[in-house]
N, C-alpha and C positions, 0 to 999 in steps of 0.2 A: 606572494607565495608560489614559487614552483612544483606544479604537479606533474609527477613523470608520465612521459608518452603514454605509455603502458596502460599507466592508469586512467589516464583518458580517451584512449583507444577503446578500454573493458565499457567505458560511461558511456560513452556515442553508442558502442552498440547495443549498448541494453536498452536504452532512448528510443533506440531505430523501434526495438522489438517492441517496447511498451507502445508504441505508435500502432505497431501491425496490431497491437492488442485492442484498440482503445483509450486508450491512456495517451494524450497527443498534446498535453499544457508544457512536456518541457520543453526544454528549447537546445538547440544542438549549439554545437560551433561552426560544424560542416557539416554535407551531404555524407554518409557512411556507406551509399550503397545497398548495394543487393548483401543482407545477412542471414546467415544460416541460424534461423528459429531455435535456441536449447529447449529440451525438453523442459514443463513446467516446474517439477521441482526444481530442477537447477535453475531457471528465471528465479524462483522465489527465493531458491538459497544467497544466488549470486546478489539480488536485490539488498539484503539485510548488510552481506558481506561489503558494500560498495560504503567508500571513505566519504562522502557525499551526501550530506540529511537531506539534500533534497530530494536524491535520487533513493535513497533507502525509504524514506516516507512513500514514494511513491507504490512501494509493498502496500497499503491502506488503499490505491488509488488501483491497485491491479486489481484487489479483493472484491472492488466495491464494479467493477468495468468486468471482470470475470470470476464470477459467483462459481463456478463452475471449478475453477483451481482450487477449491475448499481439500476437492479428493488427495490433490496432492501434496498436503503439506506434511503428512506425516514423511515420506521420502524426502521431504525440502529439510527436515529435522533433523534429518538422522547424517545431515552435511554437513550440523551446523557444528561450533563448538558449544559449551552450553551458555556462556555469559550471549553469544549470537544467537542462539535459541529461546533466552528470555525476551531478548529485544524481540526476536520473532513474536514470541508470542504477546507481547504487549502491542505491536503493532494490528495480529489479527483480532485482537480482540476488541483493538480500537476502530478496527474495520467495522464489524458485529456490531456492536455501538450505532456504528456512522448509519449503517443500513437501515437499521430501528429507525433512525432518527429523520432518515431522507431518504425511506425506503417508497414515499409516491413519486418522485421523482425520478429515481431511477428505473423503476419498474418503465415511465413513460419513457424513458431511452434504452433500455434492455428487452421490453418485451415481451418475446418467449424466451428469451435466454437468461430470464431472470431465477433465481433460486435463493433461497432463502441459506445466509452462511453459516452455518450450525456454531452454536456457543459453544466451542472446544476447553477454552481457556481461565474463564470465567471463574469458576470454581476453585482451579487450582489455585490461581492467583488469587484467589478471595477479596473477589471485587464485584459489591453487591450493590444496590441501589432500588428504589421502585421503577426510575423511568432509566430508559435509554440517555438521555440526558447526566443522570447522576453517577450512571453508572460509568461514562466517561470522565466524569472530574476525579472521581474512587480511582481512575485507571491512571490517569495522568498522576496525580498523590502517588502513587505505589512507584510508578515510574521512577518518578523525580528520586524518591526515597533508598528505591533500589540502585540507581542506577547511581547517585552522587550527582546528577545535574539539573540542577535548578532553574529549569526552562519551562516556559510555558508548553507542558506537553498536550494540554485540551486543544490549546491553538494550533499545535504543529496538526495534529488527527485531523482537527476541524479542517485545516488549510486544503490538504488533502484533498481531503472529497470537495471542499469547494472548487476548488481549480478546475477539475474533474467536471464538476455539473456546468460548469460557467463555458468549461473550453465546448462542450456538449450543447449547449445553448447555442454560445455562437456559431457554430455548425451546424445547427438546424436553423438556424437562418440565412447562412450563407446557402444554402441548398433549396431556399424557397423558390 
């Protein structure tokens, strides 16, 4: 499959950025250099927007790495078209999930910079459950339903943050 420059140029540097964020599991093709940071919504819009599930997943991997971007997704919204602002919001809401679910462990690699990422989404989507748990496979079902594609969506979320926690792991052992 040939993918245009362009669009792999947009990918290296969004890569570069989620690295400067936190987010350091994917993997490039080359060095991209010194890149000029976009502001957070656009990171979040452009995220969703990228032709690449690994790199659009990794929206779930920003949320859970900078808790703090919750502020701006209403602005990341208002970029989107709406069928990308559904994705959006299944993505964040797969976030909120994730954090419930693996939120002692992150705390131990966030710190102080950790925050709790408010249920925005939840509700509208009517995606309910007792445990954080449930409430991701409710979320992945809706997915799949809405969207036409019959993918493992609990696993893509799950992947997500694991990559995340694991790439976070081996980093604090490399650093001993």
């Amino acid at each position: 499959m040939n993918v245009p420059v362009e669009t792999l140029r947009s990918e290296e540097q969004i890569i570069t950025e989620l690295e400067g964020l936190g987010v350091r599991y994917l993997s490039r093709l080359e060095e991209s250099g010194d890149i000029k940071a976009r502001a957070p919504h656009d990171l979040l819009a452009e995220l969703v927007r990228q032709p690449s599930s690994r790199v659009r997943a990794a929206l779930i991997a920003l949320l859970l790495a900078r808790p703090d971007y919750a502020a701006h997704v209403p602005a990341a919204l208002a970029h989107l078209t709406p069928e990308q602002a559904q994705i959006f919001k299944f993505f964040y809401t797969a976030a909120v999930c994730l954090q419930r679910l693996y939120g002692r462990n992150l705390k131990i690699y966030l710190g102080a910079r950790w925050l709790e990422l408010p249920d925005t989404f939840s509700a509208e989507l009517g995606v309910r459950g007792p445990t954080p748990a449930a409430r991701l496979r409710a979320l992945a079902h809706l997915h799949a339903r809405q969207t036409g594609v019959q993918l493992n969506w609990a696993g893509t979320y799950e992947n997500a943050a694991q990559h995340l926690l694991r790439r976070w792991e081996m980093e604090r052992l490399w650093n001993r």
